[in-house]
Structures are given as C-alpha cells and as structure tokens.
PDB file of N, CA, C and O in Angstrom:
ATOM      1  N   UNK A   1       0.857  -1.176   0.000  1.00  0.00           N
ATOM      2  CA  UNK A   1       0.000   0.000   0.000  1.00  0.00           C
ATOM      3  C   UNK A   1       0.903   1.237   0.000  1.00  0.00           C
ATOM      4  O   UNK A   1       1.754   1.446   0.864  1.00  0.00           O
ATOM      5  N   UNK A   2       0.648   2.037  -1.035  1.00  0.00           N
ATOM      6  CA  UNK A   2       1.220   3.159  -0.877  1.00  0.00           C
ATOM      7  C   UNK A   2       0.828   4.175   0.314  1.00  0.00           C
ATOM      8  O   UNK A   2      -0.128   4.024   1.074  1.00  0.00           O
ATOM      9  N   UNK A   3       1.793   5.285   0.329  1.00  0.00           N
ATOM     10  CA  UNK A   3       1.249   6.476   1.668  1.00  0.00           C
ATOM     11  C   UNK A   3       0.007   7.344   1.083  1.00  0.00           C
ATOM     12  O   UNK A   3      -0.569   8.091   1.874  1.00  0.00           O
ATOM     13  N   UNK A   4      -0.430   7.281  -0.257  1.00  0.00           N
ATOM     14  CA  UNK A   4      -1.463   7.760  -0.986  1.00  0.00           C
ATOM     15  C   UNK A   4      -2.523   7.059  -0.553  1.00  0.00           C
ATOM     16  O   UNK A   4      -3.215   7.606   0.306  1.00  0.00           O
ATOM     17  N   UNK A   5      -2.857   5.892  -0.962  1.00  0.00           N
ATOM     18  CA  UNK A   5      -3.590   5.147  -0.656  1.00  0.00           C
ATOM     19  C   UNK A   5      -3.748   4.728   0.806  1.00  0.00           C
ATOM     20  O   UNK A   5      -4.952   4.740   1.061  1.00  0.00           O
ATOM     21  N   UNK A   6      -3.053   4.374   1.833  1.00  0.00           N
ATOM     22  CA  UNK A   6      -3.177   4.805   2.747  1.00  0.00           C
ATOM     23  C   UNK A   6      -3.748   6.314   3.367  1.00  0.00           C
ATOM     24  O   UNK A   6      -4.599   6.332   4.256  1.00  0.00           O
ATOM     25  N   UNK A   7      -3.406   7.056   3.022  1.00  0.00           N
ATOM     26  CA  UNK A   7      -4.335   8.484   3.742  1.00  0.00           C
ATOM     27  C   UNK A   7      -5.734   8.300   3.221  1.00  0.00           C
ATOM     28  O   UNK A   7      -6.696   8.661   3.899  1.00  0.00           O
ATOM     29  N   UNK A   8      -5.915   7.586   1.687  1.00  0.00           N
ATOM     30  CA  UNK A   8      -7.118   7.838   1.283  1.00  0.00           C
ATOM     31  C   UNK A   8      -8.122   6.693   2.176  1.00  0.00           C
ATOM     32  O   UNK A   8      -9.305   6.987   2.343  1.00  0.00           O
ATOM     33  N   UNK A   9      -7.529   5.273   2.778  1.00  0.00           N
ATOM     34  CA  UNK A   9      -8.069   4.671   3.507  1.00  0.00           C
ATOM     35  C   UNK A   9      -8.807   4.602   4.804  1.00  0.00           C
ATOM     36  O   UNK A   9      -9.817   4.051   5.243  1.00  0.00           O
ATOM     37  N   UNK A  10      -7.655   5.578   5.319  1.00  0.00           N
ATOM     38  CA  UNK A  10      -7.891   6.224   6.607  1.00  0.00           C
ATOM     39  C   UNK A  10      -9.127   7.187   6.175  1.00  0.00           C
ATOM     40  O   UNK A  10     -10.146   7.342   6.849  1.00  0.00           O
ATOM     41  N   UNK A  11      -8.968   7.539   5.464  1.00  0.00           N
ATOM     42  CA  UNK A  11     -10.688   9.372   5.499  1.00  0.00           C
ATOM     43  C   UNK A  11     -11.064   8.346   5.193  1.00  0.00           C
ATOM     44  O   UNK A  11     -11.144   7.779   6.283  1.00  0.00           O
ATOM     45  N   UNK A  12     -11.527   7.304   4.086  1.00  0.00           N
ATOM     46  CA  UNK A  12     -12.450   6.559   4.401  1.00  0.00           C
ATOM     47  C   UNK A  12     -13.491   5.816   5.748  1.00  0.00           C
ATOM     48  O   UNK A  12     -14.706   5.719   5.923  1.00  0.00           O
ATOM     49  N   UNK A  13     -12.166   5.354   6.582  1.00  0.00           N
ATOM     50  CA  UNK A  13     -12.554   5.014   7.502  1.00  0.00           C
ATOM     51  C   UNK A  13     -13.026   5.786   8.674  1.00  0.00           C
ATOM     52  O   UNK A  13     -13.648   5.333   9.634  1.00  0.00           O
ATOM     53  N   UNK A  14     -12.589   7.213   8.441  1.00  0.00           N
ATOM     54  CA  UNK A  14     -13.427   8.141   9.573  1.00  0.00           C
ATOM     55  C   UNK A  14     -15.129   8.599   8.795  1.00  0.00           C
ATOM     56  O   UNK A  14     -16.216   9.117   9.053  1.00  0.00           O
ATOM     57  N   UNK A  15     -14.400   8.009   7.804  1.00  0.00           N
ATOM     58  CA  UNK A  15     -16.379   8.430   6.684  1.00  0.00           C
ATOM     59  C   UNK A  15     -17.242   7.616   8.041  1.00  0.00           C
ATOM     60  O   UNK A  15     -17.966   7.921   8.989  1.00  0.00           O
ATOM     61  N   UNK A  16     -16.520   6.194   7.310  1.00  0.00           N
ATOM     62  CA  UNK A  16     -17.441   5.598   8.280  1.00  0.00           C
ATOM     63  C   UNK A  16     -17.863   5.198   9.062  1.00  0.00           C
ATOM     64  O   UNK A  16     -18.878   4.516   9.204  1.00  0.00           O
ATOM     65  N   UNK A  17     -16.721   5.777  10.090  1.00  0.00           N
ATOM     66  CA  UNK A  17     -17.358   5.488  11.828  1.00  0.00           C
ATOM     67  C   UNK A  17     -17.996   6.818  11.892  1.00  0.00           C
ATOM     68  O   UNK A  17     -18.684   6.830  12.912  1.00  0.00           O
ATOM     69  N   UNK A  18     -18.067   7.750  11.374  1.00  0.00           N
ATOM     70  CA  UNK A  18     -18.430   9.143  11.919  1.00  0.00           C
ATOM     71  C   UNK A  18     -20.309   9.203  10.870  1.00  0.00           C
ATOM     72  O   UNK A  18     -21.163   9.967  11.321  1.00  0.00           O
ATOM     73  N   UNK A  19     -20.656   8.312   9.541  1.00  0.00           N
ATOM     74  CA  UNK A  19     -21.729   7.662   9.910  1.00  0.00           C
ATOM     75  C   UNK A  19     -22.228   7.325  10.376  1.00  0.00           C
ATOM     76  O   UNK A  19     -23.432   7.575  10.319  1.00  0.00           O
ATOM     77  N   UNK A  20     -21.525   6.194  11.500  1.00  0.00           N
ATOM     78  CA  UNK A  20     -21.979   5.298  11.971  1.00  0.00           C
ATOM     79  C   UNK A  20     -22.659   6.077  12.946  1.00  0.00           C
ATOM     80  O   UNK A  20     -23.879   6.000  12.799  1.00  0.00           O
ATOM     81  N   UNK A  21     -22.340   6.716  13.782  1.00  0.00           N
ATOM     82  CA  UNK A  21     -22.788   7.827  15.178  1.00  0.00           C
ATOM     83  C   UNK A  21     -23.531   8.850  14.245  1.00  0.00           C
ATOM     84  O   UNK A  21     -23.657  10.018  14.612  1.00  0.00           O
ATOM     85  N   UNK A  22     -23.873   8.547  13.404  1.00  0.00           N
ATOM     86  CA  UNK A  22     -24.957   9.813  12.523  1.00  0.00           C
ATOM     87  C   UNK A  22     -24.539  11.510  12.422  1.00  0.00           C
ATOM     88  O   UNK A  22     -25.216  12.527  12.271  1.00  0.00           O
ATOM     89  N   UNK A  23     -23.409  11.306  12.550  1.00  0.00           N
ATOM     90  CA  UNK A  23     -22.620  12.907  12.895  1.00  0.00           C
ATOM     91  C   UNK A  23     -21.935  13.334  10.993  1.00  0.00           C
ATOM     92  O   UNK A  23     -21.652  12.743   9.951  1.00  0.00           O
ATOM     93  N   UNK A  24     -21.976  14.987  11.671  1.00  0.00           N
ATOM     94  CA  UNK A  24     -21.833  15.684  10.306  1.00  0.00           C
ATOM     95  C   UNK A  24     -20.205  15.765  10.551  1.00  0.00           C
ATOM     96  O   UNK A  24     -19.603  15.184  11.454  1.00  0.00           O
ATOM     97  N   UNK A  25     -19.582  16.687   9.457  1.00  0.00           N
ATOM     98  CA  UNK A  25     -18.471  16.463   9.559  1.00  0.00           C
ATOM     99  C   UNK A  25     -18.137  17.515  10.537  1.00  0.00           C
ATOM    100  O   UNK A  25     -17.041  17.456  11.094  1.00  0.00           O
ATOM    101  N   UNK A  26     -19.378  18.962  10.947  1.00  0.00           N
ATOM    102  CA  UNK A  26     -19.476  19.645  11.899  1.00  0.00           C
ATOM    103  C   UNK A  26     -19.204  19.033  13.145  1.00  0.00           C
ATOM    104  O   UNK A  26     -18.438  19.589  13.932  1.00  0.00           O
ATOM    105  N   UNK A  27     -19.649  18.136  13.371  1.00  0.00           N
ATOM    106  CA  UNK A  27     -20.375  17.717  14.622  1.00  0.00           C
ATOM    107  C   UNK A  27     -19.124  16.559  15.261  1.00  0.00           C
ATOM    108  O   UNK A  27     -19.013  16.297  16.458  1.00  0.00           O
ATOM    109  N   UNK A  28     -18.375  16.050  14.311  1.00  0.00           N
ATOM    110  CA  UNK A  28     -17.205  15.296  15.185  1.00  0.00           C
ATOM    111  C   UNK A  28     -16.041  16.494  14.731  1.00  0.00           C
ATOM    112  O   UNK A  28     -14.914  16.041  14.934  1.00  0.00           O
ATOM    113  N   UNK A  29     -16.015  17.503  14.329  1.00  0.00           N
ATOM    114  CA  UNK A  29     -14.631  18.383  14.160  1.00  0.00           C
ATOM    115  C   UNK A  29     -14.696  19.192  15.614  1.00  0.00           C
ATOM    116  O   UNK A  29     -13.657  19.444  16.223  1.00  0.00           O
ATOM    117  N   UNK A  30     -16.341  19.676  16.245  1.00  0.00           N
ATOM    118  CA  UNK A  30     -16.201  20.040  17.571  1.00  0.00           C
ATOM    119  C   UNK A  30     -15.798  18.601  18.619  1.00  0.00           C
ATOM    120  O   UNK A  30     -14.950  18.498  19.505  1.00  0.00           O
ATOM    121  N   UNK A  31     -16.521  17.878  18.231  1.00  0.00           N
ATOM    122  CA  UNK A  31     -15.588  16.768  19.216  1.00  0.00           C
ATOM    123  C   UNK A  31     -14.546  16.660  19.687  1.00  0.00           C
ATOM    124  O   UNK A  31     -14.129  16.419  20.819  1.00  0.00           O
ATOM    125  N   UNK A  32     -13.947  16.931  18.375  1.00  0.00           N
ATOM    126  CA  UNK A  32     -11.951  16.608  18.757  1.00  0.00           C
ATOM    127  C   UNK A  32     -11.747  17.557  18.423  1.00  0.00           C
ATOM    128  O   UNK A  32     -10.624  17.420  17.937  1.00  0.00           O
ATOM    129  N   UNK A  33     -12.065  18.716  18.278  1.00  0.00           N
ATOM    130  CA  UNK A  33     -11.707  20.232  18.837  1.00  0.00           C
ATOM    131  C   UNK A  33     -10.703  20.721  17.363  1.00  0.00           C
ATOM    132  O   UNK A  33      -9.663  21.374  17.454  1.00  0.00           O
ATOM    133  N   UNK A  34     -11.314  20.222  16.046  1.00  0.00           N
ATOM    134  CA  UNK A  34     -10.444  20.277  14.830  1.00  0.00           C
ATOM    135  C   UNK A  34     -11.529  21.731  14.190  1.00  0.00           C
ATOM    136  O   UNK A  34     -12.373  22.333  14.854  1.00  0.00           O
ATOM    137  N   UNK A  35     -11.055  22.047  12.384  1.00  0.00           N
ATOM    138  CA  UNK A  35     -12.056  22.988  12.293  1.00  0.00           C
ATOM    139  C   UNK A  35     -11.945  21.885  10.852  1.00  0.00           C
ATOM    140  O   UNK A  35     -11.002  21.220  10.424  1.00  0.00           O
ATOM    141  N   UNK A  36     -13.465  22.071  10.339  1.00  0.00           N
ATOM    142  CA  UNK A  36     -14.457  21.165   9.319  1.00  0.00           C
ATOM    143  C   UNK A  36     -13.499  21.006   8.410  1.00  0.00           C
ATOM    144  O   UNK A  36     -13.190  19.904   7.958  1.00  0.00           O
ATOM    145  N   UNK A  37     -12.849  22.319   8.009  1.00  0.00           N
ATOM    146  CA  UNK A  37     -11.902  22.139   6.868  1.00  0.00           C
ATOM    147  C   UNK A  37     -11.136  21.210   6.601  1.00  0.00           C
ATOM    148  O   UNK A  37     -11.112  20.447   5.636  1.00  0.00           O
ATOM    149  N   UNK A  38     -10.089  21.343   8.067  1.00  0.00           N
ATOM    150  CA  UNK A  38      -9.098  20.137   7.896  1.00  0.00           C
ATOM    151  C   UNK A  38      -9.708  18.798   7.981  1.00  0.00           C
ATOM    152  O   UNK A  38      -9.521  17.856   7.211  1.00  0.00           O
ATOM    153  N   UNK A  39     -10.515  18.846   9.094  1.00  0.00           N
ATOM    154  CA  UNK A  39     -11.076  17.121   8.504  1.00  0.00           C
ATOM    155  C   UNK A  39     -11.357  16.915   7.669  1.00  0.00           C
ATOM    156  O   UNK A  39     -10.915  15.812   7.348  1.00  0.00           O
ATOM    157  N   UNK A  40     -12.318  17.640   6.447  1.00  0.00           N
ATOM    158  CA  UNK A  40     -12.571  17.696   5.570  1.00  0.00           C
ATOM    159  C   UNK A  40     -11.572  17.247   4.583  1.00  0.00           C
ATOM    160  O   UNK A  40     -11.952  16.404   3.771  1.00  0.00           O
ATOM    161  N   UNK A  41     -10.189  17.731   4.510  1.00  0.00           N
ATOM    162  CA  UNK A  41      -9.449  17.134   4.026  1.00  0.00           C
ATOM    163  C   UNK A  41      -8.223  15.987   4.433  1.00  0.00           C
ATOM    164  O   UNK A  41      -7.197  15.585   3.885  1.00  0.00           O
ATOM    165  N   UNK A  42      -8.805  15.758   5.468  1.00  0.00           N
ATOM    166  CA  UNK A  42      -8.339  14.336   6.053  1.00  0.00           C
ATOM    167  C   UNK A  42      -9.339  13.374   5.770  1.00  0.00           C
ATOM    168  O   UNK A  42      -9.022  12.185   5.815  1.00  0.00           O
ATOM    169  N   UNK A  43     -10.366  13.667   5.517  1.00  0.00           N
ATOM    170  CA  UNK A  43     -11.274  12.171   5.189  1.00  0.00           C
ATOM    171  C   UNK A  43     -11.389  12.177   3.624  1.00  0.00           C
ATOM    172  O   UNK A  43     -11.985  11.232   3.107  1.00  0.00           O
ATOM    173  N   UNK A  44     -10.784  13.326   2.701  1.00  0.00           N
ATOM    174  CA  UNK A  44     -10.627  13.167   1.247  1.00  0.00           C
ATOM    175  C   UNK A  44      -8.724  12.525   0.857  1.00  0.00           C
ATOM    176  O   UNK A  44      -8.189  12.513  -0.251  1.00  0.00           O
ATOM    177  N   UNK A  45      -8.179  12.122   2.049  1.00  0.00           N
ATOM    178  CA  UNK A  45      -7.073  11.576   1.958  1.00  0.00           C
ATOM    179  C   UNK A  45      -6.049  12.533   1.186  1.00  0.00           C
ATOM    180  O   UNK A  45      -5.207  12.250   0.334  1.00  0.00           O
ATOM    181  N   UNK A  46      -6.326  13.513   1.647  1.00  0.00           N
ATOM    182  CA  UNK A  46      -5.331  14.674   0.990  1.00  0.00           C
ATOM    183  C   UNK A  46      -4.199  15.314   2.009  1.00  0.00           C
ATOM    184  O   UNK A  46      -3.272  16.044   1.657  1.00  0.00           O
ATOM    185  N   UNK A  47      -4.463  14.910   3.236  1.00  0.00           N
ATOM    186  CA  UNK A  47      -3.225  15.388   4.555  1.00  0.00           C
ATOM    187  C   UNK A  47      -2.767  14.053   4.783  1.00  0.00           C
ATOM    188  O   UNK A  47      -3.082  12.995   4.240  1.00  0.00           O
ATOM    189  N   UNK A  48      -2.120  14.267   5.514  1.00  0.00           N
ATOM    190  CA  UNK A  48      -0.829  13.060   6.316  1.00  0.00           C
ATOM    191  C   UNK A  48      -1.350  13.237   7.831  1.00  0.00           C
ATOM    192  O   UNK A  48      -0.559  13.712   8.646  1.00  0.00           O
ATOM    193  N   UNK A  49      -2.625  12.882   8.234  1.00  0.00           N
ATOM    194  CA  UNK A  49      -2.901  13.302   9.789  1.00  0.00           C
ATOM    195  C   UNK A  49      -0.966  12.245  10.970  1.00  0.00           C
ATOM    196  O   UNK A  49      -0.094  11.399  10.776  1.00  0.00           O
ATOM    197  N   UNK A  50      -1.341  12.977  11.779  1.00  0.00           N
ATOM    198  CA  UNK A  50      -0.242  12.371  13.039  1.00  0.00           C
ATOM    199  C   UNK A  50      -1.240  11.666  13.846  1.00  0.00           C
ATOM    200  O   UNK A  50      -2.443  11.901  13.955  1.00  0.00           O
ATOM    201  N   UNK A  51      -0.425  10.640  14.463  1.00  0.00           N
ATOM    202  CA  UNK A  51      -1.022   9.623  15.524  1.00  0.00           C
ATOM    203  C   UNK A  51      -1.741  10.598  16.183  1.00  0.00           C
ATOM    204  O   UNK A  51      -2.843  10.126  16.463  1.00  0.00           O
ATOM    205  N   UNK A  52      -1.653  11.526  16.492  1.00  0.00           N
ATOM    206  CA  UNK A  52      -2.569  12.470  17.741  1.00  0.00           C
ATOM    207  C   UNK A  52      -3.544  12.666  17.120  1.00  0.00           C
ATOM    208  O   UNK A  52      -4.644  12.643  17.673  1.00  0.00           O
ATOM    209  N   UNK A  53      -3.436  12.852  16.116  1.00  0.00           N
ATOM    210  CA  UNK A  53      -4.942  13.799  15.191  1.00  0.00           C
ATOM    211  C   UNK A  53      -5.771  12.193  15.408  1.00  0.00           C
ATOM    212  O   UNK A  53      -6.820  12.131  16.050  1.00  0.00           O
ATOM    213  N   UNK A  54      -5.286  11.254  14.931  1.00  0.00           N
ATOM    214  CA  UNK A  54      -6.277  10.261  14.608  1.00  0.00           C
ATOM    215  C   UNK A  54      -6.452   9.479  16.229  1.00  0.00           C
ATOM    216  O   UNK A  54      -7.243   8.545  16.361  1.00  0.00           O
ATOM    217  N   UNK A  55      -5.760   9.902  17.201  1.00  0.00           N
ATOM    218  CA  UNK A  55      -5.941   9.570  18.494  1.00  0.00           C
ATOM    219  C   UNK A  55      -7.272  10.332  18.934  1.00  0.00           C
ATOM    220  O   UNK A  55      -8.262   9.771  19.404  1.00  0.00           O
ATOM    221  N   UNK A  56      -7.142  11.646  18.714  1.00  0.00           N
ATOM    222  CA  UNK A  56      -8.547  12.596  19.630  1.00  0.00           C
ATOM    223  C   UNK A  56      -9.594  12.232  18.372  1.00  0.00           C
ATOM    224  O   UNK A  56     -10.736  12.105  18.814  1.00  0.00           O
ATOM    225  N   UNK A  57      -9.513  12.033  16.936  1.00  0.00           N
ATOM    226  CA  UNK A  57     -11.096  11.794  16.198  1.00  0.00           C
ATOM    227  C   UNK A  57     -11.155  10.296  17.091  1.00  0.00           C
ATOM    228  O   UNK A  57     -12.295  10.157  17.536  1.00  0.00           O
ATOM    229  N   UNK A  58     -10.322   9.239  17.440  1.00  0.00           N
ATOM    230  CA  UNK A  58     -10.787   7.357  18.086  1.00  0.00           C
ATOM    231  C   UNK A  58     -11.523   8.060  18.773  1.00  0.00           C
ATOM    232  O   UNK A  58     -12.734   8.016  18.557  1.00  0.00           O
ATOM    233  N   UNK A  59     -10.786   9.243  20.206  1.00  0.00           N
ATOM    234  CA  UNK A  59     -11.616   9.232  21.235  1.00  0.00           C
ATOM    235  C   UNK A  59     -12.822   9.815  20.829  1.00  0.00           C
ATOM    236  O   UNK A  59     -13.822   9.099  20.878  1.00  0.00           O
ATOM    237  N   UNK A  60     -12.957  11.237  20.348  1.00  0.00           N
ATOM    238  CA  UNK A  60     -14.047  11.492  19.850  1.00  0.00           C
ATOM    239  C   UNK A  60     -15.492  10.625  19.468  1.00  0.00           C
ATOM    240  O   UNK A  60     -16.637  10.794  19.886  1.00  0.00           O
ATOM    241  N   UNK A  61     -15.011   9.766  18.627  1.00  0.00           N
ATOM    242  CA  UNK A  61     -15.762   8.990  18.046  1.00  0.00           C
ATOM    243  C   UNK A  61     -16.498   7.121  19.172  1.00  0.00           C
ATOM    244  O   UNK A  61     -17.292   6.204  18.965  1.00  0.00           O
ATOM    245  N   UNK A  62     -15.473   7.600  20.348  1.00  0.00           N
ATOM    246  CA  UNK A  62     -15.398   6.725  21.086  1.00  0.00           C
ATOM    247  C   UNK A  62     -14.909   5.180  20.302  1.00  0.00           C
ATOM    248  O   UNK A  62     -15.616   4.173  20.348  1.00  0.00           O
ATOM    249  N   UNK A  63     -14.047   5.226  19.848  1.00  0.00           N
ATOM    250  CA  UNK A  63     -13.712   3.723  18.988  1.00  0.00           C
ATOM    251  C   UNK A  63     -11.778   3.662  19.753  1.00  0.00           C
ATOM    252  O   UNK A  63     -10.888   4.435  20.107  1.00  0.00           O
ATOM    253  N   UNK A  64     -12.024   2.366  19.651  1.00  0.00           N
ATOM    254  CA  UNK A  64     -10.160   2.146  19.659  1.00  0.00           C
ATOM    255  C   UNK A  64      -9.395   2.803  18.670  1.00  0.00           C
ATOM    256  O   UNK A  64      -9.602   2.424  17.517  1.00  0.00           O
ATOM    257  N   UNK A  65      -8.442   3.824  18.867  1.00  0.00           N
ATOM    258  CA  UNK A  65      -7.562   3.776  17.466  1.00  0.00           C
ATOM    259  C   UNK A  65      -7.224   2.561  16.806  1.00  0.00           C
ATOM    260  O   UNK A  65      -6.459   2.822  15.877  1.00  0.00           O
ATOM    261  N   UNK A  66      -7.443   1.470  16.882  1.00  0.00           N
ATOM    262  CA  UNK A  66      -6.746   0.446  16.128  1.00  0.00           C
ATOM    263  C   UNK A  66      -8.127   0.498  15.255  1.00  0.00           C
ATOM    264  O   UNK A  66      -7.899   0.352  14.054  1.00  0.00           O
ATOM    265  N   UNK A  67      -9.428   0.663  15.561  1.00  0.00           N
ATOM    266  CA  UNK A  67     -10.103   0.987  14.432  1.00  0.00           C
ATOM    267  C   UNK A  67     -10.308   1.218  13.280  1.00  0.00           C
ATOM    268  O   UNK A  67     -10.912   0.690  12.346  1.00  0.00           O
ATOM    269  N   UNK A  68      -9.407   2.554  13.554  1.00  0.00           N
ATOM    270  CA  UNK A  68      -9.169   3.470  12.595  1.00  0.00           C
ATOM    271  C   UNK A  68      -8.060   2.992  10.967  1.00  0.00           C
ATOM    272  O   UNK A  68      -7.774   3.662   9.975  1.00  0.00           O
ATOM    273  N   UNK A  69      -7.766   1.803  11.301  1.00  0.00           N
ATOM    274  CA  UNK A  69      -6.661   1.095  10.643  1.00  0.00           C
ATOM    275  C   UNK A  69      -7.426  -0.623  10.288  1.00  0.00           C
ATOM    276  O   UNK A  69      -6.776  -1.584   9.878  1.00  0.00           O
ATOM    277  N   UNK A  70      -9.089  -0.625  10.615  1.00  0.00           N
ATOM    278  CA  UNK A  70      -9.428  -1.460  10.158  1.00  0.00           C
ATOM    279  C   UNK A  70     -10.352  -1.265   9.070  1.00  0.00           C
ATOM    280  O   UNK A  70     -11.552  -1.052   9.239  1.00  0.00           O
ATOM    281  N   UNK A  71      -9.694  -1.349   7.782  1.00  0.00           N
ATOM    282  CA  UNK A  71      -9.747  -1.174   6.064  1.00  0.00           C
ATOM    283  C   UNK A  71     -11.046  -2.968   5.672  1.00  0.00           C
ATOM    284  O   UNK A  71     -11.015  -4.150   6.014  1.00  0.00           O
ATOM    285  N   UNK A  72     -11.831  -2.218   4.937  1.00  0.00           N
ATOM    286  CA  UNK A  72     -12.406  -3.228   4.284  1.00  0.00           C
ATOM    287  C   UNK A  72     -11.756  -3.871   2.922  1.00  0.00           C
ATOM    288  O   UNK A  72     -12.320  -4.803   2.349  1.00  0.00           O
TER     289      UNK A  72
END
C-alpha cells in the first residue's frame, strides 16, 4: 500500500465510523476540537494526519484507534 492510498483509507474510515454515530463532519470536528476544513481534508485523503490527530477523532468517536486502521 502506498502512503497515498493509505491516507485515502484512513478518510475513508473516519467516513465511516463518523456515519456510523450519525454525525456531520461539523459535529465530530467540535468533538476533537479540529475545524471542518481540515477534517474535511483528512477524510478526502489529501493530509498526512499524526497519531494524535487520529488519536482525539478514536476518542471522539469513542472507537479504539486500532479501528481506525481497520480497512475493508
């Protein structure tokens, strides 16, 4: 897997836990205290988030970070 494809996996996977809890992309960026934008372009796999960023959306979202790294 490339680091491309990887980032694009990861925004995938906050697509869809942050579905899953029926939340906008508003509504988990106040969670973990981010602004819409950048998530916005963390779930279009266009940033390189850091373990922290994807640590406060787990907690946010209440999921394990290892979650966040489980790809369909």
């Amino acid at each position: 897997m490339t680091k491309e494809q990887l980032k694009k996996e990861v925004g995938k996977r906050i697509v869809e836990l942050r579905n899953l809890k029926g939340w906008s992309q508003s509504d988990l960026a106040r969670a973990c205290g981010k602004d819409r934008q950048a998530l916005e372009k963390l779930e279009n796999g266009r940033v390189n988030p850091t373990v922290y960023t994807l640590l406060e959306i787990s907690k946010a979202l209440e999921v394990p970070l290892s979650d966040m790294f489980s790809f369909k």
